[in-house]
PASEPA-972162 format. One record per atom (N, C-alpha, C, CB): residue in three letters; x, y, z. Coordinates in steps of 0.02 Angstrom, whole numbers, plus 50000, padded with zeros to 5 digits. Glycine has a CB too. Layout:
N
ALAXYZ;...
This chain:
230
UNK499615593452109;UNK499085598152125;UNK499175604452083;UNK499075599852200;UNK498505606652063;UNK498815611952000;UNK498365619652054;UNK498335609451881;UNK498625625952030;UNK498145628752041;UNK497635631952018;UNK498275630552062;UNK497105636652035;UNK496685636652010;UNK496815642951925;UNK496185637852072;UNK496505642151879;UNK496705645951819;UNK496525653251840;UNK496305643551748;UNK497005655951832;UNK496745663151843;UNK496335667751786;UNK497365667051860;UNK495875670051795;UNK495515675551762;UNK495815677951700;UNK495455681051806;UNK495595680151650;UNK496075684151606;UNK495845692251603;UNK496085680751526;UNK496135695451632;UNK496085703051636;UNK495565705451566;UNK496975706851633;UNK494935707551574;UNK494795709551525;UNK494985717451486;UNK494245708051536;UNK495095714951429;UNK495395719951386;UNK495305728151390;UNK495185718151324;UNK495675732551403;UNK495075739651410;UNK494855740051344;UNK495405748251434;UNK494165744651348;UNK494005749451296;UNK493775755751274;UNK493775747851277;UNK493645757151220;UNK493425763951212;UNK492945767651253;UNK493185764251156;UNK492575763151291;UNK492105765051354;UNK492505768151397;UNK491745759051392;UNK493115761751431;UNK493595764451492;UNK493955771151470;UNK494215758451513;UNK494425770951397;UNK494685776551398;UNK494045783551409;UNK495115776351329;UNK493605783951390;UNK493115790351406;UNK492845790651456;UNK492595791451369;UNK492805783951483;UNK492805787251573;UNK493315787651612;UNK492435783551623;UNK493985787451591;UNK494565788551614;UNK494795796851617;UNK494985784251572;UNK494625798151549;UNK494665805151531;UNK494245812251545;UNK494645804451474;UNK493515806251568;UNK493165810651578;UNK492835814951517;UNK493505813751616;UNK492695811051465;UNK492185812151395;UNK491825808051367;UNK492455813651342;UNK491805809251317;UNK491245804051272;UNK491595799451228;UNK490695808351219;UNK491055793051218;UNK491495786251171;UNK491605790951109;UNK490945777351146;UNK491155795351087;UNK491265800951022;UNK491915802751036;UNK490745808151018;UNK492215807551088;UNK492655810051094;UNK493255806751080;UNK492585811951138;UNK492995800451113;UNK493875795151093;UNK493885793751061;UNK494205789451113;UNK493365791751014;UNK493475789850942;UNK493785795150888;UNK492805787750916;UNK493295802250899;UNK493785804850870;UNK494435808150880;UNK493565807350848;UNK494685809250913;UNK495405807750939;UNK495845801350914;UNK495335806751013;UNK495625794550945;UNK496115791450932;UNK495755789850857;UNK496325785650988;UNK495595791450825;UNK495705790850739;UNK495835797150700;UNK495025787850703;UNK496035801750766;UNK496405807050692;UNK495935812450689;UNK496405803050599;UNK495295812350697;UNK494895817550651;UNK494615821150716;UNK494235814050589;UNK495035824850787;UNK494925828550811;UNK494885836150791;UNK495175826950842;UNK495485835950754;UNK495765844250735;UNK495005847750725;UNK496355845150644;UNK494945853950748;UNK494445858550743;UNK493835855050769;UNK494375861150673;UNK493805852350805;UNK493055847350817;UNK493305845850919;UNK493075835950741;UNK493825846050931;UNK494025845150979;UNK494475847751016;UNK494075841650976;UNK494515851051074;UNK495275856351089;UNK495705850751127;UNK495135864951153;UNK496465854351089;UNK497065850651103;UNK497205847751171;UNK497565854651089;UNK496865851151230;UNK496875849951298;UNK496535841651301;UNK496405856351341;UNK496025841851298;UNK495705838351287;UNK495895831751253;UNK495355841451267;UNK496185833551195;UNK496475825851154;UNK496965821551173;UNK496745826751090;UNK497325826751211;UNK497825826751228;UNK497715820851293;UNK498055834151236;UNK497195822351340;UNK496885818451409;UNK496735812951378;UNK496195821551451;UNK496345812551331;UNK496275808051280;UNK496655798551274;UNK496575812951226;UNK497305803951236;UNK497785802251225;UNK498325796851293;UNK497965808651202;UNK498275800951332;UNK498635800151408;UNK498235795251439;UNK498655807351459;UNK497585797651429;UNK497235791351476;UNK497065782351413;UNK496155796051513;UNK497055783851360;UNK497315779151333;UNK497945774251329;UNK497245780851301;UNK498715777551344;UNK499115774251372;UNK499175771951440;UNK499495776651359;UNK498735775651502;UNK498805774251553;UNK498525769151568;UNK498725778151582;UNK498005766251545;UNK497575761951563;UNK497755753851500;UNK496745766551556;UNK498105756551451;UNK498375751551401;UNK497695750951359;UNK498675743651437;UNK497395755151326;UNK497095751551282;UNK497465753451215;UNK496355752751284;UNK497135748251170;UNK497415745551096;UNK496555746451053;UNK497825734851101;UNK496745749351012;UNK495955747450976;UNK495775742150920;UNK495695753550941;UNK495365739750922;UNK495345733750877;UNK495295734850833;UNK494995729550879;UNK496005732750793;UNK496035735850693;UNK495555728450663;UNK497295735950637;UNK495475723950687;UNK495015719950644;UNK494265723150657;UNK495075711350664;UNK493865725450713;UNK493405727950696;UNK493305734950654;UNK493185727550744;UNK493845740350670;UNK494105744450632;UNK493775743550557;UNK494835743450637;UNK494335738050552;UNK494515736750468;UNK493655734250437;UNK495295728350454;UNK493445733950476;UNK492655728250472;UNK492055736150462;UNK492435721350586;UNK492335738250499;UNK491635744750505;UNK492175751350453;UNK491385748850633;UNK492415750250429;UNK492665754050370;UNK492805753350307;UNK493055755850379;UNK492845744250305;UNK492925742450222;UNK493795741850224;UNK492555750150156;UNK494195744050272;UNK494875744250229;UNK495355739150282;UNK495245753850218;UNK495875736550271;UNK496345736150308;UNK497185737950317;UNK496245731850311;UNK496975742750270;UNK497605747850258;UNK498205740350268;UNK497685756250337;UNK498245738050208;UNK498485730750223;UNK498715733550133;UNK497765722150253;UNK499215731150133;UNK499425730750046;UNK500005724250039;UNK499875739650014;UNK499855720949983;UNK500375712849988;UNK500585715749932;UNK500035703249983;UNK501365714149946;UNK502085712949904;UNK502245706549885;UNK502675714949942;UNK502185707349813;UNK502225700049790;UNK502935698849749;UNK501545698249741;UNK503475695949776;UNK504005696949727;UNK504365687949723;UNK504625704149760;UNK504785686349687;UNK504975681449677;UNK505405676749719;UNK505145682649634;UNK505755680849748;UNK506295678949829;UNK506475682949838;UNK506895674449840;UNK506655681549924;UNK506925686849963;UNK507605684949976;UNK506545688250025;UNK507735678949937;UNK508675679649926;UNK509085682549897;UNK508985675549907;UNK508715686649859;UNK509225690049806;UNK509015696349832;UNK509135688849718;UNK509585701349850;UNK509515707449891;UNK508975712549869;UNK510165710949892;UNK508825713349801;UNK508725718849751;UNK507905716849778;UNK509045718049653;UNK507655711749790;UNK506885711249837;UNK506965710449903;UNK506395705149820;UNK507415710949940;UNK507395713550000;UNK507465721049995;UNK507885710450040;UNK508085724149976;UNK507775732149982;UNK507065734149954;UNK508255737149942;UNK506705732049909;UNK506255733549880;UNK505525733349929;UNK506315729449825;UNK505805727749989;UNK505135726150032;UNK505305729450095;UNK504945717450045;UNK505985730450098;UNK505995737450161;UNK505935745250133;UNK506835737550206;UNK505795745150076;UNK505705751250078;UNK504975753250054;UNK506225754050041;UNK504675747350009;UNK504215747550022;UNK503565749350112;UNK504305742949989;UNK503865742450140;UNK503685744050223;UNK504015749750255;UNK503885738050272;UNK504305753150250;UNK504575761250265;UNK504175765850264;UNK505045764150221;UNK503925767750164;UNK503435771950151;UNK502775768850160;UNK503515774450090;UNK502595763850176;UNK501805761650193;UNK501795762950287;UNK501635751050164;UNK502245761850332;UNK502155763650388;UNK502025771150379;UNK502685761450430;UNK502435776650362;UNK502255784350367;UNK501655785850354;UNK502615788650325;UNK501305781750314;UNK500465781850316;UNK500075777750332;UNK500195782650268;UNK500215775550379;UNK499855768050415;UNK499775763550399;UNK499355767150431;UNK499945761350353;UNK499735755350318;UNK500485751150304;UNK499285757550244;UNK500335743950335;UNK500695737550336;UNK500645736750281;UNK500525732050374;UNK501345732550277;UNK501505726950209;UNK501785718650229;UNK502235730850157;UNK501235716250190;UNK501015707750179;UNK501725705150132;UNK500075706450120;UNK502125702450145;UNK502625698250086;UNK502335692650064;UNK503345695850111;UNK502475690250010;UNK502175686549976;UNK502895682149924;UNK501555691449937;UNK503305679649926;UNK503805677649890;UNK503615671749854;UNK504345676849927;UNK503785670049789;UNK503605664649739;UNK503705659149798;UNK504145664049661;UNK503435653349812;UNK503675647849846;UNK504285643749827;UNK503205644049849;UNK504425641949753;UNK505195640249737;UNK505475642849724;UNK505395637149706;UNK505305652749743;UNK505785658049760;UNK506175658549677;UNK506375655349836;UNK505875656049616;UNK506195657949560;UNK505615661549507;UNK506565651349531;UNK505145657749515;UNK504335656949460;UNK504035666149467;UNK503455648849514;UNK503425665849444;UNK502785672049438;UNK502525668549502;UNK502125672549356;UNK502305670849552;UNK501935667749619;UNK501325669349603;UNK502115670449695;UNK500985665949645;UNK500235664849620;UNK499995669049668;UNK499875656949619;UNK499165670849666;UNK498925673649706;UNK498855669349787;UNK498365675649672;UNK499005671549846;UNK499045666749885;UNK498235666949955;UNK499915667849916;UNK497665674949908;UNK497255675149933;UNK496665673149896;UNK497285679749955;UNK496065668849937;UNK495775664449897;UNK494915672149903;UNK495765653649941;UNK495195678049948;UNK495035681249968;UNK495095687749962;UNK495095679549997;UNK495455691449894;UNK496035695849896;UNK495605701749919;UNK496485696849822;UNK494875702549894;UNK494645707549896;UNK494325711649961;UNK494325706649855;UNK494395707050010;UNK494315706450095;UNK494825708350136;UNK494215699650118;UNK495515705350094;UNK495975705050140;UNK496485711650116;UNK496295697450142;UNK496365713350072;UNK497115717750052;UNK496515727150018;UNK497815710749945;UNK497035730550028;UNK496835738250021;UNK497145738249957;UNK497135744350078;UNK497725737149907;UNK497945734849849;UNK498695732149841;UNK497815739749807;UNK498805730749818;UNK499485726349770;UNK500155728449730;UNK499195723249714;UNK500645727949766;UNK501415729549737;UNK501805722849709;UNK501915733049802;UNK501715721049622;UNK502055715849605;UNK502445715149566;UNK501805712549595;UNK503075710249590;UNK503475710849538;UNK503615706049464;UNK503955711149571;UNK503475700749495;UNK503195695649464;UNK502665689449489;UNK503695693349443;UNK502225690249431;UNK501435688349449;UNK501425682149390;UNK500725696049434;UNK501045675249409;UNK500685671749330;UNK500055676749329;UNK500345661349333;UNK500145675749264;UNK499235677549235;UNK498635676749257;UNK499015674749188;UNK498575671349267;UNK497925668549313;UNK497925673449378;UNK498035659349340;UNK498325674549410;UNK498435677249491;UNK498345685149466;UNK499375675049538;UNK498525688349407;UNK498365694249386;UNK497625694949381;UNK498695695449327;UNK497645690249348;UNK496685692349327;UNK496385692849389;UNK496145685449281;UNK496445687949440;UNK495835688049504;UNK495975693849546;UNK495855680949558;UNK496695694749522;UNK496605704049576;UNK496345708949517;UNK497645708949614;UNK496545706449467;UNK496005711249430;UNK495325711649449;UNK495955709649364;UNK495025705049463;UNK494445705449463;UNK494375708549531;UNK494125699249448;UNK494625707449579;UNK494535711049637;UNK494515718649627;UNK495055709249683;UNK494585720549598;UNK494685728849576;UNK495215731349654;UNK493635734549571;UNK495635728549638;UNK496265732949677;UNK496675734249641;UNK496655730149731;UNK496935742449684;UNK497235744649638;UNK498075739549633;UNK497245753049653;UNK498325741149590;UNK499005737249574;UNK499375740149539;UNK498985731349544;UNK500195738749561;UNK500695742849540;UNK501225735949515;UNK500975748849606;UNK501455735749465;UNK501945732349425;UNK502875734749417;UNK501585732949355;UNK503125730849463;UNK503785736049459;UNK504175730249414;UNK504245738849548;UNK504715733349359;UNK505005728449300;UNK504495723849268;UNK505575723449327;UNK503965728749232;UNK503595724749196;UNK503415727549121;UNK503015723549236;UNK503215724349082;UNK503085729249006;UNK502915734548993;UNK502715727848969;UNK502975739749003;UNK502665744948981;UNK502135745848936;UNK503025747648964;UNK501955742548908;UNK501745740648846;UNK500965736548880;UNK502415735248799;UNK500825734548905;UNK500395731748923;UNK499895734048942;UNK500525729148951;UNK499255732248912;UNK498675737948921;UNK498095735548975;UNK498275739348843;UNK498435730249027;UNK498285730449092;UNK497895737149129;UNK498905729249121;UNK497635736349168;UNK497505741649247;UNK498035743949288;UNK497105737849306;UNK498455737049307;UNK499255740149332;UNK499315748349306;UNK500025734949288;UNK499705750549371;UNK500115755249352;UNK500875751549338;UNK500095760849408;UNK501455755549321;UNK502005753649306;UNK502875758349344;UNK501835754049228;UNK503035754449377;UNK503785755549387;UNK504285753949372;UNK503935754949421;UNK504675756549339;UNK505335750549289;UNK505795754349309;UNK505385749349189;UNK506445751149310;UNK507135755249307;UNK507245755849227;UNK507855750849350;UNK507895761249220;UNK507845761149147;UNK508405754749126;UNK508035769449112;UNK508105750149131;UNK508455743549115;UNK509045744749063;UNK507925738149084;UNK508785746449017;UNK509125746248943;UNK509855750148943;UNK508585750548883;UNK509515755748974;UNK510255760148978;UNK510705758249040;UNK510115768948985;UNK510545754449083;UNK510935752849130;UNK511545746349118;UNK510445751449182;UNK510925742049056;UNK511535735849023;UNK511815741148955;UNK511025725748984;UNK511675744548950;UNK512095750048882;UNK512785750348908;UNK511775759748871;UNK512685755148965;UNK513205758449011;UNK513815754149021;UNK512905759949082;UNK513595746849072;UNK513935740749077;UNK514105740149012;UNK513575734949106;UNK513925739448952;UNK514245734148916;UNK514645742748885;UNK513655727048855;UNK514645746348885;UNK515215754848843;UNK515865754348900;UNK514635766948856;UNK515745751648951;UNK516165751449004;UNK516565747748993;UNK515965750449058;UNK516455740648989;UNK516745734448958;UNK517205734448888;UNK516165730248945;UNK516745736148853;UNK517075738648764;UNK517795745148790;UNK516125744848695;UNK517395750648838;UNK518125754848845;UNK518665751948886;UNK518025761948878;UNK518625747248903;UNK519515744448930;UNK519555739848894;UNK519735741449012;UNK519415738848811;UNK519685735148763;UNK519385725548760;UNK520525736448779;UNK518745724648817;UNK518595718848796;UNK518155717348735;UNK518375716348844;UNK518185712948711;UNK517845711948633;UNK517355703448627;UNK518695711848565;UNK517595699748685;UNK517065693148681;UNK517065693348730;UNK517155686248654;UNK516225692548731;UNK515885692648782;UNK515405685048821;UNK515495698048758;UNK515345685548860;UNK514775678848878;UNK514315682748935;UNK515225670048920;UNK513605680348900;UNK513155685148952;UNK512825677148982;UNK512415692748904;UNK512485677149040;UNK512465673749083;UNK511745676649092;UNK513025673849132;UNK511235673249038;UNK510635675649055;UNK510245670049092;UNK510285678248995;UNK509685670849131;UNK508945669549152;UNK508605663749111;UNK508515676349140;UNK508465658149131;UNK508105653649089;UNK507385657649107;UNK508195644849110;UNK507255660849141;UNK506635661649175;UNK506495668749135;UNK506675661849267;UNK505905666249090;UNK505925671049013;UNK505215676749033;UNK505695664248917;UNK505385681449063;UNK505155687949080;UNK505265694649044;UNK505375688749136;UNK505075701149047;UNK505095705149014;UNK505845709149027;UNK504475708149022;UNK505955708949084;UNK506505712249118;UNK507115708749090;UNK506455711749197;UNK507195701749101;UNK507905698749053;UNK507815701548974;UNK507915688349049;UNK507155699248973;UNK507125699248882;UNK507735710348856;UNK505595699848848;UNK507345714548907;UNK507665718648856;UNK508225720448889;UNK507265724548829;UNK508605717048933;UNK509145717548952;UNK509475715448896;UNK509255714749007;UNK509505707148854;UNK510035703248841;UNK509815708848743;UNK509935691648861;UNK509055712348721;UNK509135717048684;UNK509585722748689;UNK508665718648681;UNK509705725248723;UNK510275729748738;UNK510875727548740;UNK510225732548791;UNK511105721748783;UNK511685720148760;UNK511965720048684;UNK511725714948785;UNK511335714648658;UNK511655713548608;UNK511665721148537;UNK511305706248591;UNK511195725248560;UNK511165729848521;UNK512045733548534;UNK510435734448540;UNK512225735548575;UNK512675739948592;UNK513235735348575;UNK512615742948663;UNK513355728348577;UNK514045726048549;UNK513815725348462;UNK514335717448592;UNK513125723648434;UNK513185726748362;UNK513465730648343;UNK512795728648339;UNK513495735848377;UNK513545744948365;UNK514375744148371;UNK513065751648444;UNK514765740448419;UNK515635740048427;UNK515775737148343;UNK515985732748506;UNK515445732348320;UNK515525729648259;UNK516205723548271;UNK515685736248203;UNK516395725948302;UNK517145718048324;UNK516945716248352;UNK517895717448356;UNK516445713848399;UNK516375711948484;UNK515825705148467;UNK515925720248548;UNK515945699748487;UNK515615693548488;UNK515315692148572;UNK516195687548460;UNK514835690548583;UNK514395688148641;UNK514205681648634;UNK513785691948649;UNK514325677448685;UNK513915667748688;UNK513375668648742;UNK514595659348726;UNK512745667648724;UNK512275666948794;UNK512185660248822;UNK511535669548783;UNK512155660648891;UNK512065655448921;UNK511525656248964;UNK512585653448947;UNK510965651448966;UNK510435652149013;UNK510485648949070;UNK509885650548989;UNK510595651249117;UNK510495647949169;UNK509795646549247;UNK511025650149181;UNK509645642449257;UNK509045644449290;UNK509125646649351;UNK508605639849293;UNK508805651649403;UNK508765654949453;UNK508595648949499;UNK508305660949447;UNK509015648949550;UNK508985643949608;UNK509145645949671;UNK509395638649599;UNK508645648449715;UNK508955648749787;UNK509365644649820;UNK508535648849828;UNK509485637349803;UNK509805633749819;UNK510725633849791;UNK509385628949804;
């Protein structure tokens, strides 16, 4: 014997909070979106505010996002999240996007080594714009075409893309490493590069090899190896 299904509490809303408070659906709206200051006294927002937690309402960010155009939504697209250097990159990314409201979407290459593809068949609906680290071409263009904005971190400089650009200073960081190496007297070297032929290896294994030119004794063997989460 079962019993009978119970009801499902319907949801409060912006109605209940303003008759909770004792104002207008105007009033709660502008309150709970921010744009009280000078339009509304603090007493007031404040009741607002209080009678919105008291009663539990939540406001609906999909209609929100629908009657404003945005979803303060931005996707991080990076290659894997096994290798640490894109995990800090996606918490700190989601760090500074919470302090201004806005969530972050991960997006990791699927065999976690490749350029990941675009994974929205939709981008221009679903996302406010784009943090990538490595992208194919094809998946560039259609957010191009989406006209979002997009930010490229370890990517060419050189590229006369829409991206904006974030790079570390690669070059001088394998300089440094390899003046470090040369000063406690090593002279053959084996660099242990990336089969996975991107802009970021490419002027790394240039620097290496520029700076053991410059020792004039110092021999280097490269070896490619391919990137495997496994």
């Amino acid at each position: 014997m079962t019993s009978a299904q119970q009801p499902v509490p319907a949801r409060p809303t912006s109605r209940d909070v303003a008759r909770a408070a004792g104002v207008s659906q105007a009033t709660v709206s502008l309150v709970l979106g921010g744009k009280w200051p000078g339009r509304v006294s603090e007493t007031t927002a404040q009741r607002v505010r209080d009678a919105a937690a008291e009663i539990g309402y939540r406001p609906n960010l999909a209609a929100r996002s629908l009657r404003l155009g945005r979803t303060r939504t931005a996707l991080l697209v990076v290659p894997a999240l096994t290798n640490e250097f894109f995990a800090r990159v996606y918490a700190g990314a989601a760090e500074l996007a919470a302090e201004h409201g806005f969530g972050v979407v991960l997006y990791p290459s699927i065999d976690g080594t490749g350029p990941a593809r675009d994974p929205f068949a939709s981008a221009r609906a679903a996302l406010d714009g784009v943090i990538a680290s490595s992208m194919a071409a094809d998946a560039l263009g259609a957010l191009h075409g989406a006209d979002l904005p997009l930010v490229m971190l370890d990517s060419d400089p050189s590229d006369t893309g829409p991206a904006a650009h974030v790079n570390l200073d690669i070059a001088d960081g394998m300089r440094q490493v390899t003046d470090h190496l040369l000063g406690l007297g090593h002279r053959r070297f084996l660099h242990l590069a990336s089969a996975v032929d991107t802009w970021t290896f490419a002027v790394r294994a240039g620097a290496l090899h520029d700076a053991l030119g410059e020792a004039g004794d110092a021999t280097v063997r490269t070896v490619r190896a391919p990137l495997d989460v496994r």
